[in-house]
C-alpha positions, -999 to +999 in steps of 0.1 A: +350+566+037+385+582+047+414+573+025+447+575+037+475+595+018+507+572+027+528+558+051+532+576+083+562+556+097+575+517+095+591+505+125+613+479+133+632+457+152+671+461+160+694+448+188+726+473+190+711+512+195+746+525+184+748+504+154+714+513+145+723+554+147+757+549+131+742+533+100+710+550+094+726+583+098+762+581+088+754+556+055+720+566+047+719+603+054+687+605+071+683+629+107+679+612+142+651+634+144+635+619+182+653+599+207+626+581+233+613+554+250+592+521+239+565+534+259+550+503+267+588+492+274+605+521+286+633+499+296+637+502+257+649+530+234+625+547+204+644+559+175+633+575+153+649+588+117+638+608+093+639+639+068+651+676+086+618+675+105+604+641+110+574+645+079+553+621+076+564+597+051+598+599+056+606+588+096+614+549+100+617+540+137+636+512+158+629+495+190+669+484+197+669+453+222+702+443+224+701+411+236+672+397+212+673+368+194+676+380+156+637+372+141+631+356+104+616+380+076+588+363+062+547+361+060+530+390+085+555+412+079+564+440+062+593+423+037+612+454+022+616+488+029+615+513-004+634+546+000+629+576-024+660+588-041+662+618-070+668+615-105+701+608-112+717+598-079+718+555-085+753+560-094+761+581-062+745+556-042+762+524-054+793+541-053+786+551-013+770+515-006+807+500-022+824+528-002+811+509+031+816+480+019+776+468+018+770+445-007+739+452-030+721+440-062+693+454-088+663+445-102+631+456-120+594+458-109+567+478-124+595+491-149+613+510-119+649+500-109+655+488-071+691+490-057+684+462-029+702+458-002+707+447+038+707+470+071+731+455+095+708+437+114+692+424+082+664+440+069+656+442+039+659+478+021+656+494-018+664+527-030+644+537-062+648+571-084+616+592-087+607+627-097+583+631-073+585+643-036+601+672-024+640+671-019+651+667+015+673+696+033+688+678+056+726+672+043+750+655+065+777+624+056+791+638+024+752+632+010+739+665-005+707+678-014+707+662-049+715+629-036+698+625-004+668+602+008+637+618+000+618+595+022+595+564+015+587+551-016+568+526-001+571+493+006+564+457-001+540+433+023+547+396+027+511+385+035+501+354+046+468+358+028+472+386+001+438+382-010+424+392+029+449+416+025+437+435-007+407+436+008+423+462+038+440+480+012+409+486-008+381+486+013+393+501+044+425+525+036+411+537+006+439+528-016+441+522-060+448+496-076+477+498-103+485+465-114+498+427-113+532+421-124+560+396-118+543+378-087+535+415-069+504+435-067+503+474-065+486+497-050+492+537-042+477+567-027+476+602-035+508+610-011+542+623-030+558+598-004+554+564+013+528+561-015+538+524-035+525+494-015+531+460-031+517+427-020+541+396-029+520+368-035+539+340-041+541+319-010+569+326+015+586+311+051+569+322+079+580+353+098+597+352+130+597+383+153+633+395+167+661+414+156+658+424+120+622+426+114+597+449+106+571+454+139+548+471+121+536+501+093+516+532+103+489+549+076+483+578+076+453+600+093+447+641+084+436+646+119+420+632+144+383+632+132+394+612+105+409+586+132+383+583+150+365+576+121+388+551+111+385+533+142+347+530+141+350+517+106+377+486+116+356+479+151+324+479+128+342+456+099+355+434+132+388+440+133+392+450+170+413+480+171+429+492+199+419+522+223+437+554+209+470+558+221+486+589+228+523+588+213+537+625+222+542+629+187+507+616+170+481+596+183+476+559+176+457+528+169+464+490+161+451+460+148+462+433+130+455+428+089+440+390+078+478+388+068+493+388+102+510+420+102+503+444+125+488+473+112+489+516+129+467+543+119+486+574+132+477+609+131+505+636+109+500+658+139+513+674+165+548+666+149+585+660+164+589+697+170+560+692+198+587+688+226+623+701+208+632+730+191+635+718+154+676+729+153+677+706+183+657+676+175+674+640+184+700+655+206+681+646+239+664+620+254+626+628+253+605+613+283+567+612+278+553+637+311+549+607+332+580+593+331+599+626+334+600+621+376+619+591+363+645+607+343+676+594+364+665+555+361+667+555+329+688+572+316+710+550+339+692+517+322+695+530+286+727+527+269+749+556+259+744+568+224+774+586+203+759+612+177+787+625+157 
């Protein structure tokens, strides 16, 4: 049985695009690192940020509808966001969250500290110190290499059924269990990032879709063999995967936990670097080959973006 090593990407819902940039890059630090299309909406922009080169483990992505009604953050959904910080930089971070004026509080699970806090379209997002990872290079916003966003630490799941859920974790994604505490279970993989999954499993309100809201989290695949295998094993186990999808930057496929949340298996290769020269990733808008003879439309339909 495969096991995967992490989180590949989480990606959610926003509604401004320019909001959405201006925040994730200019407050958190982290590198527009691919600017797309949805491309089952390509009416719609694909974000993505991450560390100097999009690794694995480090890249959150947003779908920006502007006009959306905002969603609710509850049961099939990915609750919380976890970000990686190094040793030693809490301090520098609440002083930068105060500096923009973002409101934040602590707390304790699993005998780490969480700095929690809101994106501006509300979800939910933590910062934790750990020595593991590798430091990011990519320093921008007055946040150097000491201080910057390593990538995921992981994340927490707001099941609807946590026990069906376990059962994914374990049986499927190959992941270990660590322990029960305080309402959450944990599990982690053998990744240096994106590698903490809690389960909450105390009851919570239902999640709404819209504007603020996780859509869903990728795993992690080596390479394709191992994806394919993976999708044998969930249409064997019954849990109707989709075809593979080919997403320029890794291949894909879906299905939905016994949770509700919508699950992705994606593949760490080809990378971000596929279609951009690394020094230049972000900076254009990136058209999957069939959509290139469309260029003009939508570049028209998309809204302008400001990168400073």
């Amino acid at each position: 049985m495969p096991k995967t090593v992490g989180i590949h990407h989480i990606t959610a819902i926003v509604n401004d695009p320019q909001v959405n940039v201006d925040f994730y890059t200019k407050v958190l630090g982290l590198r527009l690192v691919k600017k797309t299309i949805n491309f089952d909406r390509p009416e719609v922009y694909h974000l993505y940020f991450g560390n100097e080169t999009g690794d694995p483990g480090t890249v959150i992505t947003f779908f920006p509808w502007t006009k959306l009604p905002k969603g609710r953050v509850g049961t099939g959904q990915v609750g919380v966001t976890s970000y990686l910080i190094p040793i030693g930089s809490s301090v520098f971070w609440k002083d930068r969250l105060d500096k923009h004026s973002i409101t934040y509080t602590t707390s304790t699970r699993f005998g780490e500290t969480y700095i929690q806090f809101h994106d501006p379209d509300g979800l939910q997002i933590e910062l934790v110190e750990r020595e593991e990872g590798p430091l990011s290079q990519w320093q921008t916003s007055g946040i150097n290499v000491e201080h910057a966003i390593k990538g995921f630490a992981g994340s927490i799941l707001y099941s609807a059924k946590p026990n069906r859920t376990v059962e994914i974790l374990e049986e499927i994604l190959g992941m270990e269990y660590i322990g029960e505490e305080d309402g959450y279970l944990r599990y982690q993989t053998s990744a240096s990032l994106g590698n903490t999954i809690d389960i909450k499993l105390s009851p919570s309100v239902r999640g709404l879709a819209g504007a603020g809201t996780v859509h869903h989290i990728a795993w992690r695949a080596r390479d394709e063999q191992e994806h394919h295998a993976w999708r044998d094993i969930l249409e064997a186990q019954g849990f109707k995967p989709t075809e593979i999808k080919e997403r320029n930057y890794f291949k894909a496929i879906y299905f939905y936990d016994p949770g509700g949340m919508l699950f992705e298996i994606a593949t760490d290769l080809p990378g971000f670097a596929v279609d951009e020269e690394p020094s230049k990733l972000g900076e254009k808008l990136m058209l999957p080959e069939w959509l290139e003879a469309e260029r003009t439309k939508y570049e028209d339909i998309l809204p302008p973006i400001k990168i400073d």
